[in-house]
C-alpha positions as a Python dict, from the first residue, in 0.01 Angstrom:
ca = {
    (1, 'X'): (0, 0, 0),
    (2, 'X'): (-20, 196, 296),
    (3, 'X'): (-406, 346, 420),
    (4, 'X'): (-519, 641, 271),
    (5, 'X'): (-446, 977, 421),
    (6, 'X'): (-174, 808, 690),
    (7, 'X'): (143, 969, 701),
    (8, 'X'): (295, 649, 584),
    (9, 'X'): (51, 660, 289),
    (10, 'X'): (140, 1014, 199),
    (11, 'X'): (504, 1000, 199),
    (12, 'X'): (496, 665, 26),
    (13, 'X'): (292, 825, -252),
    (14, 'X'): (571, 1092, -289),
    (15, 'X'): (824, 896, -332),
    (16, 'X'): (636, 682, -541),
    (17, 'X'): (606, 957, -725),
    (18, 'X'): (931, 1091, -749),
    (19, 'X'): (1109, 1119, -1117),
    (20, 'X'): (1383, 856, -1116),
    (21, 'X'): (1489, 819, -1464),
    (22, 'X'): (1860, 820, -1569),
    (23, 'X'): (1894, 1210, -1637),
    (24, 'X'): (1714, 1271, -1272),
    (25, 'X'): (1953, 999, -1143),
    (26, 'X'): (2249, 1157, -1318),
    (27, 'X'): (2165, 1506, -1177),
    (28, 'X'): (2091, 1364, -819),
    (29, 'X'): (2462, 1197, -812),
    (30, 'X'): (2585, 1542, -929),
    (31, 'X'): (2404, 1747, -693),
    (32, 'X'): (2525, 1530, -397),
    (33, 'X'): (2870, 1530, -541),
    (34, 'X'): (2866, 1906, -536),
    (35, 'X'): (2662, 1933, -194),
    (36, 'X'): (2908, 1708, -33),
    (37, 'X'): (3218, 1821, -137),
    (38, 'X'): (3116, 2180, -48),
    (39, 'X'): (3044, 2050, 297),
    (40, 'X'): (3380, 1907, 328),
    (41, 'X'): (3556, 2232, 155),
    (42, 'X'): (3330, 2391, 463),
    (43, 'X'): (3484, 2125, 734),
    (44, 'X'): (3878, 2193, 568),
    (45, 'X'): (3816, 2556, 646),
    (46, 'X'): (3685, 2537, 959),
    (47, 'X'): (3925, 2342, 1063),
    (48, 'X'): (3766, 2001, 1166),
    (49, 'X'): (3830, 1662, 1083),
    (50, 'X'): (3647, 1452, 844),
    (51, 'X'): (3634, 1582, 547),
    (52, 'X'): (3802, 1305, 367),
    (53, 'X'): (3527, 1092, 399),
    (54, 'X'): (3307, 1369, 234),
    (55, 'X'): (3563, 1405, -100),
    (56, 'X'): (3540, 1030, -99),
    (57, 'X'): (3161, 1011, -92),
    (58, 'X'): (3156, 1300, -333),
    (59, 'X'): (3361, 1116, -568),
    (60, 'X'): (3140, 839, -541),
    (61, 'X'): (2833, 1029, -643),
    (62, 'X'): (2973, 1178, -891),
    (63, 'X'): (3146, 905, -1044),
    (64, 'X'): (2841, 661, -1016),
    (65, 'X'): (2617, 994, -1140),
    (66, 'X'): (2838, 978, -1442),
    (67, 'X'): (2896, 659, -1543),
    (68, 'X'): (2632, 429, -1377),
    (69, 'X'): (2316, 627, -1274),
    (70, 'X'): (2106, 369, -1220),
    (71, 'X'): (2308, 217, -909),
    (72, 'X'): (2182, 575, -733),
    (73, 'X'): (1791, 478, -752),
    (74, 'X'): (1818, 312, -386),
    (75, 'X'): (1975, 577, -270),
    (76, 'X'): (1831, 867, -431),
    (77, 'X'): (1479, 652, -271),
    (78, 'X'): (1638, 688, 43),
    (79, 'X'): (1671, 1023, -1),
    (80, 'X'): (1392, 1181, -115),
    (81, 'X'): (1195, 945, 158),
    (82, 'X'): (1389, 1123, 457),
    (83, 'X'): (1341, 1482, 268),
    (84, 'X'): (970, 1423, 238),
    (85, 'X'): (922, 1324, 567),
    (86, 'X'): (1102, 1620, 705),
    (87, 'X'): (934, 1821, 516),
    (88, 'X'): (619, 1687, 657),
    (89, 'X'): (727, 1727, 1013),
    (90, 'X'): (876, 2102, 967),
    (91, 'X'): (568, 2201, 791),
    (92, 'X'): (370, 2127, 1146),
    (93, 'X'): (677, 2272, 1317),
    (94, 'X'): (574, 2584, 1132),
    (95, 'X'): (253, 2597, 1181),
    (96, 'X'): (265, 2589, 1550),
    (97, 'X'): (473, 2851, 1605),
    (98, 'X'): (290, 3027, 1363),
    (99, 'X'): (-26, 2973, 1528),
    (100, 'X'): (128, 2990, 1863),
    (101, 'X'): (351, 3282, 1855),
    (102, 'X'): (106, 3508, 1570),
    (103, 'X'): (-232, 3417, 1581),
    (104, 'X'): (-273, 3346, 1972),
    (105, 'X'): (-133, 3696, 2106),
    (106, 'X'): (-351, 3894, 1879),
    (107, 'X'): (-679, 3652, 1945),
    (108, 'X'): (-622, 3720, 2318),
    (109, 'X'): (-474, 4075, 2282),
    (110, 'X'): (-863, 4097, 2089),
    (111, 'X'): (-1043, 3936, 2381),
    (112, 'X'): (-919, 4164, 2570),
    (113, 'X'): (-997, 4480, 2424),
    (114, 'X'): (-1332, 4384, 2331),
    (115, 'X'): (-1251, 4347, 1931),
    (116, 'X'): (-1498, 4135, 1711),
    (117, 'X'): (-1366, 4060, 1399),
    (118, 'X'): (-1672, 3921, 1296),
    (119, 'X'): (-2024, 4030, 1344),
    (120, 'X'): (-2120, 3651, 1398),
    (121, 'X'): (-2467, 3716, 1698),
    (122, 'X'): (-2784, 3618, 1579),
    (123, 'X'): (-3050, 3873, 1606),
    (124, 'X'): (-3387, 3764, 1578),
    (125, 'X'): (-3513, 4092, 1507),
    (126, 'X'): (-3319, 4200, 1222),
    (127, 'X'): (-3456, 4105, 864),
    (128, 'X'): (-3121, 4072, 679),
    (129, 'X'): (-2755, 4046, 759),
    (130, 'X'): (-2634, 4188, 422),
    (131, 'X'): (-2421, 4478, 443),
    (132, 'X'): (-2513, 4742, 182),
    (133, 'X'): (-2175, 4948, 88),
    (134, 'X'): (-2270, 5255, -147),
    (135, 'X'): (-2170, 5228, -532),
    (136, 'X'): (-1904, 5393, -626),
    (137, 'X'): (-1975, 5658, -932),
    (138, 'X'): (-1918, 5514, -1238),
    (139, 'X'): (-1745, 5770, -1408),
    (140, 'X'): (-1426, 5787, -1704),
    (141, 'X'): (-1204, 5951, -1441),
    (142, 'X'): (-1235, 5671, -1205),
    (143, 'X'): (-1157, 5414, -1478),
    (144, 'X'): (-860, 5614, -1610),
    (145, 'X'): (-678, 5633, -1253),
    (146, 'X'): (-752, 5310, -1079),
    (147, 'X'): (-454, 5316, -830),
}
């Protein structure tokens, strides 16, 4: 087994954990079959080559999905190994363009104008940092319309 919190660990453990009995194998090899002849329908009317190969290999999946399920468990592994770890990489894609693109601008845009977001000094002098807010009246109209 792979250590504990590597990415080899953690993608391991999801495929490990992935359902692979013969009605998820059977819907795998009939997903693929439909996923692959689509793509080749998609290369016929585009124009390009290839697409034989892709009505072959979705006959394949969907005749082994049918009749044999079990011969798709290596592949289906395969699978669902490469999806994982893709999903693993695009999820840090993500977040650094998130972070790099969103959050960065408006933290310097901030600097710039002088905005705090938080009141985070430390003031010796003051006895407590709790904000008071006033209460709101507790009245029957204020229940009845809330929004």
């Amino acid at each position: 087994m792979a250590r504990e919190g590597s990415w080899a660990g953690v993608i391991g453990d999801e495929v490990a954990a992935v359902r692979n009995g013969p009605r998820d194998l059977r819907r795998f090899g009939l997903t693929m079959a439909a996923a692959t002849a689509v793509l080749g329908a998609l290369l016929i009317w585009k124009g390009r080559g290839g697409a034989q190969w892709l009505f072959w290999i979705a006959g394949a999946f969907l005749v082994l999905g049918l009749v044999v399920p079990i011969a798709l468990r290596p592949v289906q592994k395969a699978w669902m190994a490469f999806a994982i770890s893709l999903g693993w990489v695009m999820t840090r894609v993500i977040l650094v363009i998130v972070f790099y693109v969103g959050i960065t601008p408006i933290a310097l845009i901030a600097k710039l104008v002088g905005k705090r977001f938080l009141d985070l000094g430390f003031e010796p002098e003051r006895e407590s940092y709790w904000v008071d807010y006033p209460r709101p009246e507790r009245d029957k109209e204020r229940y009845l319309s809330q929004f």
